[in-house]
C-alpha positions in Angstrom: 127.4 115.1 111.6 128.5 118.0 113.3 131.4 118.5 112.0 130.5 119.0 108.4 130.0 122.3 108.5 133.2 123.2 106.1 131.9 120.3 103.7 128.4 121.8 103.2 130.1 125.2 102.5 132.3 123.7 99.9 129.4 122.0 98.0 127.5 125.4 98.1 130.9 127.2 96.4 131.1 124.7 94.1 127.6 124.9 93.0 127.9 128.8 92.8 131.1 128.1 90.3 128.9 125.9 88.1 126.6 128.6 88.5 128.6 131.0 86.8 130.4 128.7 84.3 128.5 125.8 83.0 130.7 125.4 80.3 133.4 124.0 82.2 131.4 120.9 82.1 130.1 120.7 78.4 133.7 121.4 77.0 137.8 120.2 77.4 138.9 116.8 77.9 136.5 114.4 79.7 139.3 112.2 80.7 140.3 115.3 82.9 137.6 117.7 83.2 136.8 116.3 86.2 139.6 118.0 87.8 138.1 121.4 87.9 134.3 119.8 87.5 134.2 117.8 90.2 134.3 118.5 93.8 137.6 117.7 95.3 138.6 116.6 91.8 136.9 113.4 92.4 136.4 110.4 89.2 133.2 111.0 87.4 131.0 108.0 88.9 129.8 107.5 84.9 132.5 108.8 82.6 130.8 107.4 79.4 127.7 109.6 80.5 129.7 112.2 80.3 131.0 111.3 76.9 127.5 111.1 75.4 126.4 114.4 76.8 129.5 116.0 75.3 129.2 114.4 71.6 124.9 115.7 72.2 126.0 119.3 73.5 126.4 120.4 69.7 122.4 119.3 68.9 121.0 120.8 72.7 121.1 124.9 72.4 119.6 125.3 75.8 121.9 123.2 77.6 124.1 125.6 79.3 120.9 127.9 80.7 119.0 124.5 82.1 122.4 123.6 83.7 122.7 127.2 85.3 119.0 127.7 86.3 119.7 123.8 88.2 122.8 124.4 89.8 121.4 128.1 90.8 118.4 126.5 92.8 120.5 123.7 93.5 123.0 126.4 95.7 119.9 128.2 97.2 118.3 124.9 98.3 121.4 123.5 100.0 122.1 126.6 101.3 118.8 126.2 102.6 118.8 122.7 103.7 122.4 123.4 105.4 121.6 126.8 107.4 122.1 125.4 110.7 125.8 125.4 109.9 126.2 128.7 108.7 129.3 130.6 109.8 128.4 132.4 113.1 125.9 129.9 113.8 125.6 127.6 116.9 127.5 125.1 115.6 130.1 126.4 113.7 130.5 128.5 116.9 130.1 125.6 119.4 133.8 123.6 121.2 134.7 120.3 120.2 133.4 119.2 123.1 130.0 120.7 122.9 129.9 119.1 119.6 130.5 115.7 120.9 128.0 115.9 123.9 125.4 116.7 121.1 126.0 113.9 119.2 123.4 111.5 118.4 123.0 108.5 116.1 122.0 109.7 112.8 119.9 106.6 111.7 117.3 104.4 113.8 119.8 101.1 113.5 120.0 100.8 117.6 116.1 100.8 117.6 116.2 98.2 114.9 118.8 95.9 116.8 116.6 96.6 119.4 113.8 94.7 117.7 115.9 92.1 116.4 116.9 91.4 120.3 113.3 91.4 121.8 112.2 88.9 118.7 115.3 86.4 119.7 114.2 87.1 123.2 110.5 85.9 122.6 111.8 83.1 121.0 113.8 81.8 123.5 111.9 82.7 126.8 108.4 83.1 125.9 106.9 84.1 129.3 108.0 86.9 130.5 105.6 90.3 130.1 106.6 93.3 127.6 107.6 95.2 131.0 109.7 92.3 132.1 111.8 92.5 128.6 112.2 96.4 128.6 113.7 96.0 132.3 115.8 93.5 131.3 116.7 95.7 127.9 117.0 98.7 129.5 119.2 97.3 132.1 122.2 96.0 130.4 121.9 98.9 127.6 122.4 101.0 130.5 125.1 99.8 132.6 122.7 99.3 135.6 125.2 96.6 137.4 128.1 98.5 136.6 126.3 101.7 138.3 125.2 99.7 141.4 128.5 98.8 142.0 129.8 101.7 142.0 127.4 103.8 143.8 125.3 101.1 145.8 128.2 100.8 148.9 126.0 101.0 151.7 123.4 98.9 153.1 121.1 102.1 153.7 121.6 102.2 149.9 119.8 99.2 149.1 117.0 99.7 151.8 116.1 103.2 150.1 116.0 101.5 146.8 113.7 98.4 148.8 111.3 101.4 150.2 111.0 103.0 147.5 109.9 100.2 145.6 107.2 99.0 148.8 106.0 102.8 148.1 105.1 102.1 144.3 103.9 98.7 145.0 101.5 100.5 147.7 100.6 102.9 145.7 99.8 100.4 142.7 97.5 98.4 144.8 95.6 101.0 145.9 94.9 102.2 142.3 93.7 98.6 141.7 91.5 98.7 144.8 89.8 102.4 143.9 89.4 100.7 139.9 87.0 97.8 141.4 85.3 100.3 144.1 84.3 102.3 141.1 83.8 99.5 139.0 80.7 98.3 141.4 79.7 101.6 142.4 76.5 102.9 141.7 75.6 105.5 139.4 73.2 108.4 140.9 71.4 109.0 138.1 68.8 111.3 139.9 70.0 114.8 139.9 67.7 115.4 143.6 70.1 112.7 144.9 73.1 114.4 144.7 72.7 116.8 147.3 72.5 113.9 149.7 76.2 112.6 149.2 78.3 113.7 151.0 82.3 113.1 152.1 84.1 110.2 150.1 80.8 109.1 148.7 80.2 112.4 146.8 83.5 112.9 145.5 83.5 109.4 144.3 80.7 109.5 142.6 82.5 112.1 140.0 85.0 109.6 139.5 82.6 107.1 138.9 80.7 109.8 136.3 84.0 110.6 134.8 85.1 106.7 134.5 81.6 105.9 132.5 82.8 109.1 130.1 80.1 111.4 130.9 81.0 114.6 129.4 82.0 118.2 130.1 84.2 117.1 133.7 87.1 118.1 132.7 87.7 121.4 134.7 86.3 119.8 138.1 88.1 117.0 140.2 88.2 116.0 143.9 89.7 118.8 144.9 87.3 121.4 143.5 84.6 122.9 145.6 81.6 121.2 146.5 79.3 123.4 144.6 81.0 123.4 141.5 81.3 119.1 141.8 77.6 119.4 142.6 76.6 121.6 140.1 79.2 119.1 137.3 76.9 116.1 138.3 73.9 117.5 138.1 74.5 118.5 134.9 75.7 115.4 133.7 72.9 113.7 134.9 70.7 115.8 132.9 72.9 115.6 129.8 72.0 111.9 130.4 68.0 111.7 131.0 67.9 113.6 128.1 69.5 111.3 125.7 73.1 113.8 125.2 75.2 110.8 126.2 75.2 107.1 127.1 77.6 104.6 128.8 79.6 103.0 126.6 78.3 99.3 126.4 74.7 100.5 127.6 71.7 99.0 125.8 70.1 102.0 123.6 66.7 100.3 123.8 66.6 100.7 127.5 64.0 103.3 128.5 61.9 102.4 125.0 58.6 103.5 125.2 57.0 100.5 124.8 58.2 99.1 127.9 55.7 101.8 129.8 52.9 100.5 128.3 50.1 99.1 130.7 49.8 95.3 131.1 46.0 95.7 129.7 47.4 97.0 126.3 49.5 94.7 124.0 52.7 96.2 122.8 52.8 96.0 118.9 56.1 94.4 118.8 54.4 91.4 120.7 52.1 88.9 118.8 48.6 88.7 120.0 48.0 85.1 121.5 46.2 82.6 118.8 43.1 82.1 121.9 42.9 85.5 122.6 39.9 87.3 120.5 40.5 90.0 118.8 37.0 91.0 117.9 34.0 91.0 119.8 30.4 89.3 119.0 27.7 91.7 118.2 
């Protein structure tokens, strides 16, 4: 791809030639026109179009300006199209070998034998997770035993790679472990409370307020201050007694008003009992 910087500037001469002369194409022999029509004097793909655009030229006055008003936007287009490789450029300026270390693959067929490998994989050995797959994908597209061997010579090599791995596995479990803590915490969800929590409990109660998807907690985390945390619940708590947000999954009839209605006064969405009067004897 890189390399086709002279190409695109021959198309865009060419088309400037046509430009100036449509007439080359609508006149001479068609058998050999195509050796000064055609780009690198190639074969017309469809001679006998060609033909028939010849014997109508006669009958079409305004053939030779339509071709020229084309094959002038066609130049200023491809010139367009093509202006990364302009002479001077960083490309046309750029070493051979710069050019080959910034080669890439100019289609997606890699990604699409990529698929084609993960569906025979699924198909043959069903069990193993997405993650498992890409590892296993990932490792022979990149060489991994081929770099091991190479570079893995030591046995302190192995045991960094074996700690490292502890590390993540450490770190994974506690992840898992704060997800469940915050899972069956609490929410405070009376702003005179907050002033009472304190250390740990305090800052993970903002997690837990920011894990339910209560609003504007973006700008505060555990590391903030403790007045501007305090001041970020508080806030959200009141956001939330007064109907601004909800949790997700939270019953929006909770807090009705007919559920504060005394036990001496019937609610209206409750039928009246068949033996209970409802009017009273004079």
């Amino acid at each position: 791809m890189l390399m086709l910087g002279p190409l695109h500037d021959n198309v865009r001469k060419h088309l400037e030639v046509l430009h100036q002369d449509p007439e080359q194409l609508l006149s001479g022999d068609v058998d050999t026109l195509h050796l000064i029509a055609v780009l690198y004097s190639q074969e017309w793909q469809r001679p006998d179009f060609i033909c028939v655009v010849h014997s109508m030229a006669p009958t079409l006055p305004h053939l030779s300006s339509l071709l020229r008003a084309f094959f002038s936007g066609a130049g200023k287009t491809w010139e367009r199209f093509t202006s990364e490789f302009a002479p001077g450029g960083l490309i046309d300026e750029a070493s051979l070998e710069e050019k080959e270390l910034a080669w890439m693959l100019p289609t997606n067929d890699i990604n699409e034998g990529a698929l084609g490998s993960f569906r025979v994989m699924m198909r043959r050995q069903p069990q193993p997770s997405l993650s498992v797959q890409n590892a296993q994908a990932m490792y022979f597209r990149n060489e991994t035993q081929a770099f091991m061997k190479q570079y893995f010579v030591k046995p302190e090599d192995l045991q960094f790679l074996r700690k490292k791995e502890a590390t993540r596995k450490k770190r994974q479990q506690k992840r898992q472990e704060k997800d469940l803590w915050l899972e069956a915490l609490e929410l405070v969800l009376d702003e005179t409370k907050v002033p009472g929590l304190k250390g740990e409990a305090f800052k993970d109660m903002l997690d837990k307020f920011k894990v339910v998807g209560a609003p504007d907690l973006g700008n505060v985390n555990r590391r903030s201050k403790v007045g501007a945390i305090r001041e970020a619940l508080i806030v959200a708590i009141e956001k939330y007694n007064n109907g601004t947000w909800r949790i997700a999954g939270e019953d929006e009839g909770e807090g009705d008003e007919s559920s504060d209605l005394g036990d001496d006064e019937p609610s209206a969405l409750e039928p009246i009992s068949d033996w209970e009067e409802t009017d009273t004897e004079d």
